[in-house]
C-alpha positions, 0 to 999 in steps of 0.5 A: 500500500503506498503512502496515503495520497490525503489520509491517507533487481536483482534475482534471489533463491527466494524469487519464482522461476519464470520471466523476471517482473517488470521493474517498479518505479523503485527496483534497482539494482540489488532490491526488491521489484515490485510487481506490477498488474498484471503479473499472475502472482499479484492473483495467487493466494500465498501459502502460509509460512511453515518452519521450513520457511525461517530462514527464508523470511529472515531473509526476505522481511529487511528486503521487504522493508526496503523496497516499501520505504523506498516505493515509498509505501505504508504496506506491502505483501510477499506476493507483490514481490513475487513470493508467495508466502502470508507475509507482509509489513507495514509501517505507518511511519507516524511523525516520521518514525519508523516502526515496521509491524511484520506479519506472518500468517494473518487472520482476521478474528473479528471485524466491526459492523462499522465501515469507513471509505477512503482512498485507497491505492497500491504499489502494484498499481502505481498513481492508481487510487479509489474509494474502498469502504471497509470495516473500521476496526479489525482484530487480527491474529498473526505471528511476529518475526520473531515467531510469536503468537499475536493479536492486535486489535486496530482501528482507522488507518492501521485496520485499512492497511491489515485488511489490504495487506491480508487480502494481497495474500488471498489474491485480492486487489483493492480495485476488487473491492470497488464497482467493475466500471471503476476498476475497468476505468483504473486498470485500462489507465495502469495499462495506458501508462505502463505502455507509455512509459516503456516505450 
């Protein structure tokens, strides 16, 4: 998820076989990229991380991280640069601190009756944006990076940010979430800049 607009590579062991991904507008040399819709793995549901998995995500997670700062973004999930493992990070970076939350293997416990909609974009989608209404507060259950079990329970933006994370690893996209003539709208205009800017 990218910084809010108003409210809101190189090749490792872990990235997929396959055709390298399109470069994000913050790949370079030695970092992460970022894939970009339409990339297929945007649209597979991740699998979740196992022992075996350890230290692949300690590896993976500071990659993770850096590529999100420097998008610059507020979220993003192992799909989205070509792992398929329920993983993802976020960091609000409230008043400029950095406080990264990793997530492994996420759930939503309990979700409010509640909504809120606000303008959502996504770093698979660059400069693309829509309002998204979503729960206000969510509980969400996870294991940190060091392992251990957790629950947190989260309102407002951070809870905005968990579900478009957590629905990144189910395959979802925020452009899912609105009507089929908006999301028509938003992907043929990706795929219009995508163009103009490779060629």
């Amino acid at each position: 998820m990218p910084t809010p607009p108003v409210l809101n590579t190189g090749a490792t062991p872990l990235d997929p076989p396959g055709d390298p991904p399109a470069a994000s507008p913050a790949a370079s040399p030695g970092r992460l990229a970022i894939r970009l819709v339409p990339d297929p793995v945007l649209r597979r549901k991740a699998r979740p991380v196992g022992p075996g998995d350890a230290e692949a995500v300690r590896t993976l997670v500071p990659r993770m991280l850096e590529a999100m700062y420097a998008a610059p973004g507020i979220g993003l999930a192992a799909p989205q640069v070509g792992v398929p493992l329920r993983l993802a990070v976020i960091d609000l970076q409230r008043e400029g601190t950095r406080a990264p939350l990793v997530i492994i293997n996420p759930e939503i416990a309990a979700a409010s009756a509640e909504t809120e909609t606000h303008e959502e974009g996504c770093l698979s989608l660059p400069g693309q944006y829509a309002d998204v209404t979503r729960p206000r507060a969510v509980t969400v259950r996870f294991l940190d990076a060091a392992g251990e079990r957790r629950e947190l329970a989260a309102e407002a933006l951070l809870a905005r940010c968990l579900q478009h994370e957590i629905d990144h690893l189910d395959g979802i996209l925020f452009v899912d979430r609105i009507s089929a003539l908006k999301r028509n709208i938003i992907l043929r205009r990706l795929a219009k800049a995508l163009r103009a800017k490779e060629g």
